[in-house]
C-alpha positions as CSV (number, residue, x, y, z in Angstrom):
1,X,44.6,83.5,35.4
2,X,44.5,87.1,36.1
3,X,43.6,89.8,33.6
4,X,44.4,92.9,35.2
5,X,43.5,95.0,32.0
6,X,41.2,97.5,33.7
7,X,38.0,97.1,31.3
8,X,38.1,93.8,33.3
9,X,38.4,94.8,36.6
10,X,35.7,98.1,36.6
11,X,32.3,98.4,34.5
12,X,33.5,102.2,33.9
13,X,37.2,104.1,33.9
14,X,35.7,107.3,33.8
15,X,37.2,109.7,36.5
16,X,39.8,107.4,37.3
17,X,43.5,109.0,36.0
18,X,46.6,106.6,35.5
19,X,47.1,106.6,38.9
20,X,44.3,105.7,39.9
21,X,43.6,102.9,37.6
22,X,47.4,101.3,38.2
23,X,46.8,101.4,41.7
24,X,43.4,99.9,41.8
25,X,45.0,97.0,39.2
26,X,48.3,96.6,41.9
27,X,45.0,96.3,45.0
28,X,43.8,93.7,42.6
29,X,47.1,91.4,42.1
30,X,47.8,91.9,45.6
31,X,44.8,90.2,46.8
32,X,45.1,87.8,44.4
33,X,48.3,86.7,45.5
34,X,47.5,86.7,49.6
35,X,44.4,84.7,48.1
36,X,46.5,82.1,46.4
37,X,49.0,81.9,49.8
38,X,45.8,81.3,52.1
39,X,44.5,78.7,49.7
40,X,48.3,76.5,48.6
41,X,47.8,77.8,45.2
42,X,50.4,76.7,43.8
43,X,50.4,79.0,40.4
44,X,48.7,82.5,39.4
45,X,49.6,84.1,35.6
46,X,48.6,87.9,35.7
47,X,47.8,88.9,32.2
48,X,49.3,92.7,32.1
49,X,49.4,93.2,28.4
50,X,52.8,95.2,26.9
51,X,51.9,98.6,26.6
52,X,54.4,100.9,28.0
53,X,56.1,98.3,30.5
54,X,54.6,100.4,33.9
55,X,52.2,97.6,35.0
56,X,54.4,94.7,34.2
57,X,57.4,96.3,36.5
58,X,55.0,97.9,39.7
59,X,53.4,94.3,39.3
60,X,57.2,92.6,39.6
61,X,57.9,95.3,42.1
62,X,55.3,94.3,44.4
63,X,55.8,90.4,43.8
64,X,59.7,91.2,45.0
65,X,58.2,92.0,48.5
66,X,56.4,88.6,48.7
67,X,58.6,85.5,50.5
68,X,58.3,81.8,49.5
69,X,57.3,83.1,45.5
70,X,59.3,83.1,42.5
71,X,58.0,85.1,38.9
72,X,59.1,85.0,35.3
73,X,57.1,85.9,31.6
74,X,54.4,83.6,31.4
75,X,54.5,80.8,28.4
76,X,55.4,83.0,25.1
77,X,53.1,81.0,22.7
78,X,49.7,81.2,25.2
79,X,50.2,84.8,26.2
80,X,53.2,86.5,24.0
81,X,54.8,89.5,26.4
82,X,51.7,90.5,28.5
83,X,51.7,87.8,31.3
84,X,53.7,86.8,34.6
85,X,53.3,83.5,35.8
86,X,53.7,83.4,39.3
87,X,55.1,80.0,41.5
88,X,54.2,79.9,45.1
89,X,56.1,77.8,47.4
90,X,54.3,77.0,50.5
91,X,55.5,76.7,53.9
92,X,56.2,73.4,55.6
């Protein structure tokens, strides 16, 4: 699991504007998922909360560019609308 909420990924948000904060949250799934290919990982959820839908769809934006992967909402009852699990398939 993932949180990407940014009071989890930075001790402070001050001087950082939208931009700047859903970029640094993007930097943070994107490593998380080369992390998870170099290690056979087989399964990452990123918790993205609801909010206005922006981080949820850059997120599934970014996870389109990925090969051998494969995302959907996260379990409904663990996490409600806020989460993408994400399947990795690994190479033979």
């Amino acid at each position: 699991e993932v949180d990407l909420h940014i009071e989890k990924l930075v001790p402070s948000t001050k001087g950082l504007d939208a931009y700047a904060i859903l970029d640094l949250q993007l930097e943070t799934a994107k490593r998380q998922v080369d992390f998870a290919i170099r290690k056979r990982i087989q399964k990452v959820v990123f918790i993205h909360g609801v909010g206005d839908g922006v981080l949820k769809e850059e997120l599934r934006f970014l996870l389109k560019k990925y090969d051998h992967l494969t995302f959907y909402d996260a379990a409904y009852r663990k996490y409600g609308l806020g989460a993408t699990e994400v399947r990795l398939f690994q190479k033979t």
